[in-house]
ChimeraX commands (.cxc) that place a marker at each C-alpha (Angstrom):
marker #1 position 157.78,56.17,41.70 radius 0.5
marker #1 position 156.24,54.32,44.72 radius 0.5
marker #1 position 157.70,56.75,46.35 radius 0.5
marker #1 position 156.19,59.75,44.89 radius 0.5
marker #1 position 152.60,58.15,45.21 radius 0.5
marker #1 position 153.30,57.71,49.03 radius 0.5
marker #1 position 153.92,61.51,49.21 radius 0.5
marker #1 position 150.91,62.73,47.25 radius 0.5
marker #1 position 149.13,61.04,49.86 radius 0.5
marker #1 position 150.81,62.72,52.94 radius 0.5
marker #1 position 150.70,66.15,51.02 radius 0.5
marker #1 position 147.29,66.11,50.16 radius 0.5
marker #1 position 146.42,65.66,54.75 radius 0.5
marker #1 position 149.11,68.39,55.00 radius 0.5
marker #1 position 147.26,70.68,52.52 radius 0.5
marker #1 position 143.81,69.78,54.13 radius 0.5
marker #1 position 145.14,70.47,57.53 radius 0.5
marker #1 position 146.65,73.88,56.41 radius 0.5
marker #1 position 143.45,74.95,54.40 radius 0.5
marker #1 position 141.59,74.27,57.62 radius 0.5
marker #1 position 143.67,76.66,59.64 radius 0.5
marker #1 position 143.81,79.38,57.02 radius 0.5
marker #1 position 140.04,79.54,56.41 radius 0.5
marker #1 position 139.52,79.12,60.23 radius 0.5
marker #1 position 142.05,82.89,60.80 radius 0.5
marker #1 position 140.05,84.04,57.88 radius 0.5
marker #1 position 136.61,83.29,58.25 radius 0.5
marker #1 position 137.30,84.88,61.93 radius 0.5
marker #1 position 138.60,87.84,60.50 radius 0.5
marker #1 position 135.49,88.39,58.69 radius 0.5
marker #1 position 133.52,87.62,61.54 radius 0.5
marker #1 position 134.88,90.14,63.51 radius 0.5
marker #1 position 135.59,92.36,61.10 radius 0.5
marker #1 position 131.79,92.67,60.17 radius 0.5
marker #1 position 131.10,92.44,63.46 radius 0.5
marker #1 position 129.34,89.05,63.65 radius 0.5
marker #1 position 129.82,88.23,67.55 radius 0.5
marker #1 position 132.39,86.04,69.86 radius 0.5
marker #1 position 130.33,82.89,68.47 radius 0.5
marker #1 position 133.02,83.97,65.29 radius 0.5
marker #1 position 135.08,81.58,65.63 radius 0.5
marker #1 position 133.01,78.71,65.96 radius 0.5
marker #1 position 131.27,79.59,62.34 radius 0.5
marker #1 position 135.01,79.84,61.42 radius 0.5
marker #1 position 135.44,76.16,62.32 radius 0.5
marker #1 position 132.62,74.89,60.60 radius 0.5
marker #1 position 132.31,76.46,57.52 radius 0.5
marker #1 position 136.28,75.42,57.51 radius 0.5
marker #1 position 135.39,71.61,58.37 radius 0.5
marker #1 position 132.60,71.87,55.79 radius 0.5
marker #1 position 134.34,73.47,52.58 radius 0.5
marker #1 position 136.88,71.13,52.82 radius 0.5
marker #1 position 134.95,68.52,53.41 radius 0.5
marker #1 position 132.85,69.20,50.25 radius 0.5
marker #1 position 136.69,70.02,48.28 radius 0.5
marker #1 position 137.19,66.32,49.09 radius 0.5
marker #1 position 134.48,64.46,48.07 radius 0.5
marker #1 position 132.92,66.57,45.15 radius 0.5
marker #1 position 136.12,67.92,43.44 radius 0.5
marker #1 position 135.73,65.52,40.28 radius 0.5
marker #1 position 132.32,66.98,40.01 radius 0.5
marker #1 position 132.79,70.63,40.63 radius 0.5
marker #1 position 135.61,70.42,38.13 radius 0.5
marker #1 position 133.57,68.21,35.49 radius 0.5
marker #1 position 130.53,71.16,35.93 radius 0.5
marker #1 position 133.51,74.06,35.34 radius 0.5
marker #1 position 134.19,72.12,31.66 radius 0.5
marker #1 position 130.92,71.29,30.72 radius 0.5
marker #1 position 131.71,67.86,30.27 radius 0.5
marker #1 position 129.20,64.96,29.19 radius 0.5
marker #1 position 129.96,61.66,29.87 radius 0.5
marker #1 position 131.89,59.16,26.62 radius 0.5
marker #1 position 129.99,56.76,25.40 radius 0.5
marker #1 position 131.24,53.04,24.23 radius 0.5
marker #1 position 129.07,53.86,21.25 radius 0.5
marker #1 position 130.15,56.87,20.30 radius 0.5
marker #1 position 133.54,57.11,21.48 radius 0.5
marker #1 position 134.51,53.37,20.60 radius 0.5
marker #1 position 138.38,54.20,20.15 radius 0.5
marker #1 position 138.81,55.58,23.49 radius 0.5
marker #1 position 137.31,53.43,25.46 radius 0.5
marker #1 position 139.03,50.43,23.96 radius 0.5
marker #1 position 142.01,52.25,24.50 radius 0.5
marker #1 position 141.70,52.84,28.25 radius 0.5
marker #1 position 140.32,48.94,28.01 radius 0.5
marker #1 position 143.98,48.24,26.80 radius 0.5
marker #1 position 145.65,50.65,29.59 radius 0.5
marker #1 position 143.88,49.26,32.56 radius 0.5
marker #1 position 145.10,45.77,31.84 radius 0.5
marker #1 position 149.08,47.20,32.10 radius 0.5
marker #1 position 148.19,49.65,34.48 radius 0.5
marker #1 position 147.35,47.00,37.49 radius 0.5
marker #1 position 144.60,49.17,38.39 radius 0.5
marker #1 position 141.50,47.60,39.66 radius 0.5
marker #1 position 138.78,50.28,39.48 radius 0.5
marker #1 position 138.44,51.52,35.59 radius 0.5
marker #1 position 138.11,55.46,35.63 radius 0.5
marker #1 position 134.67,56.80,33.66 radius 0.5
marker #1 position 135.25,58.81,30.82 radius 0.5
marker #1 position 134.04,62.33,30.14 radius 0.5
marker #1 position 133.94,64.53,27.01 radius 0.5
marker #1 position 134.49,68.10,26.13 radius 0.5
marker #1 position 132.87,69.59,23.43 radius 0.5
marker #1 position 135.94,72.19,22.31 radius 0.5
marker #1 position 138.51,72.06,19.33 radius 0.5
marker #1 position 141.72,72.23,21.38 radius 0.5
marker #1 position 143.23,69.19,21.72 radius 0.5
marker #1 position 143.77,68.68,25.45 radius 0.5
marker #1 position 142.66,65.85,28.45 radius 0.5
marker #1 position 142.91,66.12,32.05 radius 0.5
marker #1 position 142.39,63.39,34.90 radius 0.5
marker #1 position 140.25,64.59,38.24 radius 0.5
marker #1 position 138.61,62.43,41.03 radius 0.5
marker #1 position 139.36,61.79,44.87 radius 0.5
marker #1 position 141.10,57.97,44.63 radius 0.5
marker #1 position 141.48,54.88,41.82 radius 0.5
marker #1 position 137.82,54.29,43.15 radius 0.5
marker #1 position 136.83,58.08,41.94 radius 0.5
marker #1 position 138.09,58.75,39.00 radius 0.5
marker #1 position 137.31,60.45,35.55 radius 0.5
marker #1 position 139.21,60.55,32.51 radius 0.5
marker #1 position 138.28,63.64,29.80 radius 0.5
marker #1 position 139.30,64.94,26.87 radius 0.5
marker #1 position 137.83,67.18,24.13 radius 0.5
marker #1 position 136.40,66.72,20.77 radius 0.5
marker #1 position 139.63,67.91,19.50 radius 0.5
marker #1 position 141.91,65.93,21.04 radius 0.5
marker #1 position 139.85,63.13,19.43 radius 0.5
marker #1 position 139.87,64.04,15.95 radius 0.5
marker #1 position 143.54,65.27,15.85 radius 0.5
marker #1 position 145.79,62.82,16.98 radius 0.5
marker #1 position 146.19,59.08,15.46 radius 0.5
marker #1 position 145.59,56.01,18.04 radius 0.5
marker #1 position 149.86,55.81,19.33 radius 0.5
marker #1 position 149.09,59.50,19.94 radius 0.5
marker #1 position 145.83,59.61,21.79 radius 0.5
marker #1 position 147.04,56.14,23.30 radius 0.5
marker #1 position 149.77,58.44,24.63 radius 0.5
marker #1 position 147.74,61.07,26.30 radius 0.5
marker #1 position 145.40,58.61,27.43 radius 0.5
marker #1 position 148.34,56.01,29.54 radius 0.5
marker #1 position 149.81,59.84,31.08 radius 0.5
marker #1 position 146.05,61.06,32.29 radius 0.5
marker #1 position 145.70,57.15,33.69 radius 0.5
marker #1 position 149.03,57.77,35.52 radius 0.5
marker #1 position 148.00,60.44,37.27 radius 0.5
marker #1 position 145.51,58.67,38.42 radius 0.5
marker #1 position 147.26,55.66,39.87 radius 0.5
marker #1 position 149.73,58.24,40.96 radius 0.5
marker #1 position 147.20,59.79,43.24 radius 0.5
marker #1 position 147.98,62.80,41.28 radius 0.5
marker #1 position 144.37,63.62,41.30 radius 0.5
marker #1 position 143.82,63.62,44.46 radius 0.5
marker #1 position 146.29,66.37,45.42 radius 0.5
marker #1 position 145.39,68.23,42.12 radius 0.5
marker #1 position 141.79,68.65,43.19 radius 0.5
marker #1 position 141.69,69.33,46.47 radius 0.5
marker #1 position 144.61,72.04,45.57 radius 0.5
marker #1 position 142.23,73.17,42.85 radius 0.5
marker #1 position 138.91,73.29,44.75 radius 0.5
marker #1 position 140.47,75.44,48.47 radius 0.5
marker #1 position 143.05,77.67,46.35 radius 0.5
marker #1 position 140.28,78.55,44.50 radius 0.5
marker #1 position 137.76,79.33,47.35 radius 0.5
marker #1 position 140.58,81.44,48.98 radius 0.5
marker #1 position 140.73,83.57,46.27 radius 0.5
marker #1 position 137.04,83.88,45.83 radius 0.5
marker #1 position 136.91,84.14,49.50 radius 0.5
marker #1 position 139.15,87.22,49.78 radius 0.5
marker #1 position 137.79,89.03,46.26 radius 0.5
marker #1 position 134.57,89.29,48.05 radius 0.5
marker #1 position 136.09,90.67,51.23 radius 0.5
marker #1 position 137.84,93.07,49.34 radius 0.5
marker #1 position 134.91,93.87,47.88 radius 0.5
marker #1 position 132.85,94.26,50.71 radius 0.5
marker #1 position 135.76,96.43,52.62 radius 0.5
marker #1 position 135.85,98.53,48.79 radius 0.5
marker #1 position 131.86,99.78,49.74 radius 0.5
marker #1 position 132.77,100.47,53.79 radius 0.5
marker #1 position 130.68,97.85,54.65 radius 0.5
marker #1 position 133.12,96.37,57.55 radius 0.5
marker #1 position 132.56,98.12,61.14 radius 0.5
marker #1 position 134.70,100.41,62.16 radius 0.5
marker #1 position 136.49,99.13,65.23 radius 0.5
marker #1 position 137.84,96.17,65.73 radius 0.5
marker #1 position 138.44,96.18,69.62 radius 0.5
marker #1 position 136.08,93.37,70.43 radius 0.5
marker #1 position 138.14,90.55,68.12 radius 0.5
marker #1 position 141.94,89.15,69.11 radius 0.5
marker #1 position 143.93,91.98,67.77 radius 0.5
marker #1 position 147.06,89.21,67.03 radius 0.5
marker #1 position 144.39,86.32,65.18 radius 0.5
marker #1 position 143.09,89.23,63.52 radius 0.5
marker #1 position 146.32,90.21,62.21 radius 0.5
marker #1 position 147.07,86.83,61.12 radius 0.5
marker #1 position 144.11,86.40,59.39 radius 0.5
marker #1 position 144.27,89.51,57.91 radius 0.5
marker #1 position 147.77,88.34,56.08 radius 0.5
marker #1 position 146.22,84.99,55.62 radius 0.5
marker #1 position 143.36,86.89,53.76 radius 0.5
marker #1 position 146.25,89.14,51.54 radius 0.5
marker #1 position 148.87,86.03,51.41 radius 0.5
marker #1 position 146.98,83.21,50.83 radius 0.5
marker #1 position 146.25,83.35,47.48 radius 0.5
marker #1 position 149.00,84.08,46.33 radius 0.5
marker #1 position 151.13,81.20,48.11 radius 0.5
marker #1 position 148.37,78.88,47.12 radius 0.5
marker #1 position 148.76,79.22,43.77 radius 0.5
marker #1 position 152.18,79.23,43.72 radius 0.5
marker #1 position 152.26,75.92,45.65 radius 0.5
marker #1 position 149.78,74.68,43.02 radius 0.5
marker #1 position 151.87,75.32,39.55 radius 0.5
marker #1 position 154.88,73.97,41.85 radius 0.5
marker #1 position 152.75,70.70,42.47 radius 0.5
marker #1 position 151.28,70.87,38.89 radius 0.5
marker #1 position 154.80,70.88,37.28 radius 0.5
marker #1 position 156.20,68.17,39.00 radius 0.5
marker #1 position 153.38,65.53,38.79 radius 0.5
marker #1 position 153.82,66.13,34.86 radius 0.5
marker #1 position 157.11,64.89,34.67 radius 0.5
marker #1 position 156.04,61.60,36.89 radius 0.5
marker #1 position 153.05,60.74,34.53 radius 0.5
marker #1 position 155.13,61.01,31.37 radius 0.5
marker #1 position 157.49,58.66,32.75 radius 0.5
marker #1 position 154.43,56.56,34.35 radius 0.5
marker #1 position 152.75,57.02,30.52 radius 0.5
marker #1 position 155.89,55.39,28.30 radius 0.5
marker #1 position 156.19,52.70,31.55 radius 0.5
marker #1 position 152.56,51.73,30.63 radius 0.5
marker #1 position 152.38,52.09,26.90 radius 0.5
marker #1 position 155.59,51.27,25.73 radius 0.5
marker #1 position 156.21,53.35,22.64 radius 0.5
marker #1 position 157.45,56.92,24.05 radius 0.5
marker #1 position 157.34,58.27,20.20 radius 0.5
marker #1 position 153.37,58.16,20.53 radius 0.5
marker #1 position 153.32,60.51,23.67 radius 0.5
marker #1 position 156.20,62.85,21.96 radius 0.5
marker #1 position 154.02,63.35,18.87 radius 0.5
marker #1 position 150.91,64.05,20.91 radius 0.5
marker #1 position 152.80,66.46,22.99 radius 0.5
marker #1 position 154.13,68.14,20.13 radius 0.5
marker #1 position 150.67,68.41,18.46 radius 0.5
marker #1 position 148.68,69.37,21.60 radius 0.5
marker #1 position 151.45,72.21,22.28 radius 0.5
marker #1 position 151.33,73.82,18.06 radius 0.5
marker #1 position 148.09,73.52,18.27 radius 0.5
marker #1 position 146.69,77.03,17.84 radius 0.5
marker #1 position 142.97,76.96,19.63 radius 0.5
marker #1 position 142.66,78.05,23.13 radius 0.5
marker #1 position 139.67,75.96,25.24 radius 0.5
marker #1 position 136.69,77.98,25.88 radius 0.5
marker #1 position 136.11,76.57,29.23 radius 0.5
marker #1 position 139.67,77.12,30.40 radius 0.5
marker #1 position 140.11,79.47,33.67 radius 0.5
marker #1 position 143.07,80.10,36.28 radius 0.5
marker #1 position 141.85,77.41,39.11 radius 0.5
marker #1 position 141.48,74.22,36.75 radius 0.5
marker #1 position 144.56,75.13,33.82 radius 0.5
marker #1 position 147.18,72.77,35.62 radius 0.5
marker #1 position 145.01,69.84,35.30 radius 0.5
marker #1 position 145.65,69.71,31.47 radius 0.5
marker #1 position 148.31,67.92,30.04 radius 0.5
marker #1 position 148.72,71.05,28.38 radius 0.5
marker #1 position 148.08,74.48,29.22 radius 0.5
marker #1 position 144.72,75.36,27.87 radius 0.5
marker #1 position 145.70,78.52,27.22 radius 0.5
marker #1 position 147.79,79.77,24.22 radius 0.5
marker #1 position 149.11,83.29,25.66 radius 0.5
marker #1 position 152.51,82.13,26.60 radius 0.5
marker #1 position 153.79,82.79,23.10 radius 0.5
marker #1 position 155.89,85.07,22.64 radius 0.5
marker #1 position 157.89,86.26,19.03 radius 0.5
marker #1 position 156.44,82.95,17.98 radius 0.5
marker #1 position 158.32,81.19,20.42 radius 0.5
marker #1 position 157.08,79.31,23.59 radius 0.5
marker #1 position 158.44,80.43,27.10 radius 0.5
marker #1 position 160.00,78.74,29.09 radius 0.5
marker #1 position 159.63,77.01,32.44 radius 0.5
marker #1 position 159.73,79.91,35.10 radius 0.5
marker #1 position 157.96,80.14,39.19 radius 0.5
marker #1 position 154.36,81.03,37.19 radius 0.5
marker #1 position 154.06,78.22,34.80 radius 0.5
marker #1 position 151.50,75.77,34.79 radius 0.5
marker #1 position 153.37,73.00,33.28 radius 0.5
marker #1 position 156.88,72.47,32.34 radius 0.5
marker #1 position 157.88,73.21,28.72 radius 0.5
marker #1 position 157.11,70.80,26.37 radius 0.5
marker #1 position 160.79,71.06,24.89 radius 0.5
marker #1 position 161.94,69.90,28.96 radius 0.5
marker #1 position 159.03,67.18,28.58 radius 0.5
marker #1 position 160.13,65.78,25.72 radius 0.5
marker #1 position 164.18,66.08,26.50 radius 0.5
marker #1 position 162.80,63.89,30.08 radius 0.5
marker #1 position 161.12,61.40,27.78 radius 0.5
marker #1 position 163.66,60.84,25.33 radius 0.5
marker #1 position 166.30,60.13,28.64 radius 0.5
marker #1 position 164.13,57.28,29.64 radius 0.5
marker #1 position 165.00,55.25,26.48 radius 0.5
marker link #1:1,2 radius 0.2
marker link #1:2,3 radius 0.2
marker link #1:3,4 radius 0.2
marker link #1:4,5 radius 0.2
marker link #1:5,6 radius 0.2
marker link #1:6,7 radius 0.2
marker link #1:7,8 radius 0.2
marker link #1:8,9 radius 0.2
marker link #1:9,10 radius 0.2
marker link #1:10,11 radius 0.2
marker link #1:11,12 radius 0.2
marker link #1:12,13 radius 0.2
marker link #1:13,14 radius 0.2
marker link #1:14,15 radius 0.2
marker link #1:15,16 radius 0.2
marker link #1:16,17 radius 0.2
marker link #1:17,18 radius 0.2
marker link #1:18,19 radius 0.2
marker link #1:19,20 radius 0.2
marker link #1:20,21 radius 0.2
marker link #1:21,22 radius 0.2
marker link #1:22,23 radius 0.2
marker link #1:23,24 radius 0.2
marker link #1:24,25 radius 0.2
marker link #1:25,26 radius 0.2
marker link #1:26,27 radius 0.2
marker link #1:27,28 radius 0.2
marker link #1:28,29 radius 0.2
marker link #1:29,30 radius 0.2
marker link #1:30,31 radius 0.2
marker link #1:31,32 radius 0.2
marker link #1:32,33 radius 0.2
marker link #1:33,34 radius 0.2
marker link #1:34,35 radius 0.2
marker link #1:35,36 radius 0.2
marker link #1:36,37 radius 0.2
marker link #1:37,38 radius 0.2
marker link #1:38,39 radius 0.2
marker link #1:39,40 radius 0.2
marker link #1:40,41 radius 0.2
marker link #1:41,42 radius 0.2
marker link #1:42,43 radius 0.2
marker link #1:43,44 radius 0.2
marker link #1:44,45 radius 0.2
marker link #1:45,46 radius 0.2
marker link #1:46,47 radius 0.2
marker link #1:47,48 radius 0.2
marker link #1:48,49 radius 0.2
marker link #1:49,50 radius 0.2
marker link #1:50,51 radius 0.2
marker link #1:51,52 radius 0.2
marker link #1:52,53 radius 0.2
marker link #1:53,54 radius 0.2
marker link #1:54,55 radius 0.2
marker link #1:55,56 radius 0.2
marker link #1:56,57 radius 0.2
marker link #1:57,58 radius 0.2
marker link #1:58,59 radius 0.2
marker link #1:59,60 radius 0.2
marker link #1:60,61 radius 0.2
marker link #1:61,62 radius 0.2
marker link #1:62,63 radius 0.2
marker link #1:63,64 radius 0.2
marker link #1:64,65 radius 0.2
marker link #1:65,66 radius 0.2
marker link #1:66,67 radius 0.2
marker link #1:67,68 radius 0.2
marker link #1:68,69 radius 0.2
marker link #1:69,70 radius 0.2
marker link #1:70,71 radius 0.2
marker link #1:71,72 radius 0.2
marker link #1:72,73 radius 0.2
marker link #1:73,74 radius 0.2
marker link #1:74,75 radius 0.2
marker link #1:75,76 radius 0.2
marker link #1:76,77 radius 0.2
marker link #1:77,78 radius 0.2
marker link #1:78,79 radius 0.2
marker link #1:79,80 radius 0.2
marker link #1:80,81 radius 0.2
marker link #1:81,82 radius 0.2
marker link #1:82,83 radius 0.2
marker link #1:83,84 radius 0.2
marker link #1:84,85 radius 0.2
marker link #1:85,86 radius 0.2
marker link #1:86,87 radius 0.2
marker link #1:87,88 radius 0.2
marker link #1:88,89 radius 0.2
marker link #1:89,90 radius 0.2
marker link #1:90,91 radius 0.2
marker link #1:91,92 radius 0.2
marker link #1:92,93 radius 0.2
marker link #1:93,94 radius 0.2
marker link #1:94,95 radius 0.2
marker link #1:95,96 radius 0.2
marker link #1:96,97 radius 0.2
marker link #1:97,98 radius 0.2
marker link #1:98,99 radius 0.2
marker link #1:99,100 radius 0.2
marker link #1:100,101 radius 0.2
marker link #1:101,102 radius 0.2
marker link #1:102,103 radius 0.2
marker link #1:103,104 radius 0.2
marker link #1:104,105 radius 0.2
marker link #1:105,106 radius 0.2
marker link #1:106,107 radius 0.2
marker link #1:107,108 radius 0.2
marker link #1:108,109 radius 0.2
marker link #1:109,110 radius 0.2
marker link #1:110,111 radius 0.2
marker link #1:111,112 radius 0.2
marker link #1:112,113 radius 0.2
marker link #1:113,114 radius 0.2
marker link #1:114,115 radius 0.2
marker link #1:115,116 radius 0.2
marker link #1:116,117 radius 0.2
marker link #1:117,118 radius 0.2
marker link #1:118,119 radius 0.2
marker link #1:119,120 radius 0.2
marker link #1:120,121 radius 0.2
marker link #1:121,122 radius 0.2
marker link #1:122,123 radius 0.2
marker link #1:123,124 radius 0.2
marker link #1:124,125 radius 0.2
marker link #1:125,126 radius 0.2
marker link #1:126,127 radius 0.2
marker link #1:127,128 radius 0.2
marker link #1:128,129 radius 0.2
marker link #1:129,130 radius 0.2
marker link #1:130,131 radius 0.2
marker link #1:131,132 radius 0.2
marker link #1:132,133 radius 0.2
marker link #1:133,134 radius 0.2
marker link #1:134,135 radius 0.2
marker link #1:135,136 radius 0.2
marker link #1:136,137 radius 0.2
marker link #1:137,138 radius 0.2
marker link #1:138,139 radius 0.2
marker link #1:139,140 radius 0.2
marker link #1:140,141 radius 0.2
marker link #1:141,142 radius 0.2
marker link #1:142,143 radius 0.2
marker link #1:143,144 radius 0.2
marker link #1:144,145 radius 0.2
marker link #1:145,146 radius 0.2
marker link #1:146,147 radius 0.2
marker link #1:147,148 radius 0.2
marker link #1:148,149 radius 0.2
marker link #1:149,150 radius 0.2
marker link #1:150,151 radius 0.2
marker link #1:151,152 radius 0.2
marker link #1:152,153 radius 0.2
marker link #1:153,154 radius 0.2
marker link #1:154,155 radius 0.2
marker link #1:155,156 radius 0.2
marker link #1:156,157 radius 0.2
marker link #1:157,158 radius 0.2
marker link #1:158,159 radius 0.2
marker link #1:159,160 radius 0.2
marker link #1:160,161 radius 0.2
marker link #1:161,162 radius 0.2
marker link #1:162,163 radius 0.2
marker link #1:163,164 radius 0.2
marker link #1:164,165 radius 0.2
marker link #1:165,166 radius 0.2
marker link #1:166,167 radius 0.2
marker link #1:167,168 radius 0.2
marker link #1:168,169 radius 0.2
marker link #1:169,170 radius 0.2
marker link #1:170,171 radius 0.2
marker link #1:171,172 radius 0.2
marker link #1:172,173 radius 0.2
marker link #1:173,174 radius 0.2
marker link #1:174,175 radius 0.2
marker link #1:175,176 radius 0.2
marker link #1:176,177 radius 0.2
marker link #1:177,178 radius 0.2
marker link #1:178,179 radius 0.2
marker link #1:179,180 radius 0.2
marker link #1:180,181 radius 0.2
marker link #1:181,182 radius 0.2
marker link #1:182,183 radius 0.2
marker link #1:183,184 radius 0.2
marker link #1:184,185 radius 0.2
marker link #1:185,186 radius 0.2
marker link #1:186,187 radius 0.2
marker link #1:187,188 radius 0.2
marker link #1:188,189 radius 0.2
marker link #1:189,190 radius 0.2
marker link #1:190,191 radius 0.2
marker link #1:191,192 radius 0.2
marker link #1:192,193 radius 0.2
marker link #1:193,194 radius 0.2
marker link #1:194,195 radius 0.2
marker link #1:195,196 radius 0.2
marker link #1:196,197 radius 0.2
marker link #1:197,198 radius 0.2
marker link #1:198,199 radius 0.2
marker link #1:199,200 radius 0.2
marker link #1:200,201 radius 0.2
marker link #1:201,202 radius 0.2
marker link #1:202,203 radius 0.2
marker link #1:203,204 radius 0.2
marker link #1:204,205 radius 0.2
marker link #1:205,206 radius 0.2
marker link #1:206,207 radius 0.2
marker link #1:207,208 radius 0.2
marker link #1:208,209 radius 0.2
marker link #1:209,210 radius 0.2
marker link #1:210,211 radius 0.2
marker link #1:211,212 radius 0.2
marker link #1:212,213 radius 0.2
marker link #1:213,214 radius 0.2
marker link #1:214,215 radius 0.2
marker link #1:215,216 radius 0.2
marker link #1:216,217 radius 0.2
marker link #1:217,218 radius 0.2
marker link #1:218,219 radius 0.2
marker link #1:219,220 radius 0.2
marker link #1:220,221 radius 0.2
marker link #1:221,222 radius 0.2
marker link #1:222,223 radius 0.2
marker link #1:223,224 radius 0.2
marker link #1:224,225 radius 0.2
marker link #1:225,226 radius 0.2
marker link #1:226,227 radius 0.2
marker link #1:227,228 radius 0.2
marker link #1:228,229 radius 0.2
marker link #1:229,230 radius 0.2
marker link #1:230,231 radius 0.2
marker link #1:231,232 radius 0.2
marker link #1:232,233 radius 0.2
marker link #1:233,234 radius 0.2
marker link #1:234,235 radius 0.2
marker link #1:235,236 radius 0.2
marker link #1:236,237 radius 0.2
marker link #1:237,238 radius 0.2
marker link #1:238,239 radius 0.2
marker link #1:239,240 radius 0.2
marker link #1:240,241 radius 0.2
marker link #1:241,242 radius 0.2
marker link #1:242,243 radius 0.2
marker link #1:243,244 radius 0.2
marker link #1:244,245 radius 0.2
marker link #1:245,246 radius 0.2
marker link #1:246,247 radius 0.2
marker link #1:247,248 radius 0.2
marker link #1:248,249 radius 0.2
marker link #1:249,250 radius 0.2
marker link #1:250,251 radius 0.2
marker link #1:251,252 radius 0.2
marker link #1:252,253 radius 0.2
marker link #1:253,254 radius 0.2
marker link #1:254,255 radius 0.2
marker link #1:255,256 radius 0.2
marker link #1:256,257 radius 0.2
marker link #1:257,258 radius 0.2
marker link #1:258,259 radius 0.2
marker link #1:259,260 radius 0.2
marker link #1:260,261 radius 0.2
marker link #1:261,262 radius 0.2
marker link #1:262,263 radius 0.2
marker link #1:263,264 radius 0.2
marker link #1:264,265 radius 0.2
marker link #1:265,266 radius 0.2
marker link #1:266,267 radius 0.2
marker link #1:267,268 radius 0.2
marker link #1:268,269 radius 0.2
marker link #1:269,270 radius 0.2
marker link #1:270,271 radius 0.2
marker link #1:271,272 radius 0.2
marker link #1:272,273 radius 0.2
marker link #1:273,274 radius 0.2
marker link #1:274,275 radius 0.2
marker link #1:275,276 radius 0.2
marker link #1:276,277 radius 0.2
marker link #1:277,278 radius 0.2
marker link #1:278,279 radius 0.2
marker link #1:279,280 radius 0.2
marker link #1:280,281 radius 0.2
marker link #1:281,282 radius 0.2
marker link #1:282,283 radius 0.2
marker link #1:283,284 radius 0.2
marker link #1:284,285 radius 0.2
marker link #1:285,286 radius 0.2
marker link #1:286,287 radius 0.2
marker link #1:287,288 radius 0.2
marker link #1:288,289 radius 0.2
marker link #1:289,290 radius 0.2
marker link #1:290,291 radius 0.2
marker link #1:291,292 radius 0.2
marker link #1:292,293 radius 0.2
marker link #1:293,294 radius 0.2
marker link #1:294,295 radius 0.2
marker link #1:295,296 radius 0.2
marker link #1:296,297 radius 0.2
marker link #1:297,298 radius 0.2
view
């Protein structure tokens, strides 16, 4: 486990350093491509430098804006915050995450934040008035382990620069769709251009496969993480159960934020009345696999 905390870490520099050199071949693609001068590649640099710089420290609250999420109260949300006052006593954790709330019937929670110090907690209306304390106890002890997991880290920054890639490269296609790119391109590095061209094409696509890859795998950890912390793996099997039959799909739900969940938000992977399986495309692993991991730790 210690081990997989140490390697969210190193992953989430890796990540940063290859988002910077993606956006830097892209950016001077553009540059050159819409024939903004030689000075290309120094705009390419900083506007590289600065989005990530801005993924970093303002992930929890692009991704809080995304859900429309208001911040728990002690007074109204009294059971949840005594149960995260229960958690962070286990959980060795020194900094107590803030707690946010989505209005939406689907029962679902998700974890976000750059570091322990960072951190927010939310779930939805839902998840509050369907599941029984054990249960929401559950869900609450897995979102905390991604936290002390460093989970979140990795998960937002992933979230945040896959997701400016592909808005990045819908509005070049875009602006390439209406002719509005130059029609030479013999002033610009013909091999950079190339690359960022296939950056432009590739990226996205490799990005968000590297994302549900990430996504699935940190799932497994804070389940395990979840029953180390609370003690009563039942409570987190019923919850998943629940969360997964649940029928409601979340309003706010899109593409660049859906692996956060502890579920997936949305409800389109069923299929005859049966849910999918894992495959390359999945968000999270199956919540038959989840539960078969869970029931091995006893």
């Amino acid at each position: 486990m210690y081990e997989d905390i140490r390697n969210n870490k190193i992953k989430t520099g890796v990540i940063v350093g290859i988002f910077l050199l993606v956006i830097t071949l892209i950016v001077y693609y553009i540059c050159m491509a819409f024939d903004l001068g030689v000075v290309s590649i120094v705009i390419a640099l900083v506007f590289a430098i600065g989005t990530s710089w801005a993924s970093y420290y303002y992930s929890d609250k692009i991704v809080l804006s995304i859900n429309r999420a208001r911040e728990a109260t002690p007074e109204q949300e009294e059971k949840l915050n005594n149960i995260l006052d229960g958690l962070m006593v286990s959980s060795g954790l020194q900094y107590r995450p803030r707690l946010y709330v989505v209005d939406d019937p689907q029962p679902n929670a998700f974890a976000t934040g750059r570091n322990p110090q960072n951190s927010v907690i939310c779930v939805t209306t839902g998840l509050l008035a369907k599941l029984d304390y054990y249960e929401l106890e559950g869900v609450v002890a897995h979102e905390l382990s991604h936290i002390k997991n460093y989970d979140i880290r990795l998960s937002c920054v992933v979230s945040v620069m896959v997701g400016f890639i592909v808005i990045l490269a819908d509005w070049v296609s875009r602006a390439l769709f209406w002719g509005r790119g130059r029609d030479n391109d013999e002033k610009g590095n013909p091999i950079l251009m190339l690359i960022g061209l296939l950056c432009l094409i590739l990226a996205p696509i490799f990005g968000q496969l590297m994302q549900l890859a990430l996504s699935r795998r940190r799932e497994y950890l804070a389940d395990a993480s979840a029953v180390e912390l609370t003690r009563n793996p039942d409570g987190l099997i019923s919850a998943l159960q629940k969360l997964d039959s649940d029928p409601n799909e979340l309003k706010t739900a899109n593409n660049s934020t859906a692996h956060m969940y502890i579920v997936s938000p949305f409800k389109a992977n069923l299929k005859d009345g049966k849910r999918k399986k894992t495959s390359l495309l999945s968000t999270h692993p199956s919540i038959d696999d989840r539960i078969e991991a869970i029931r091995n730790l006893k």
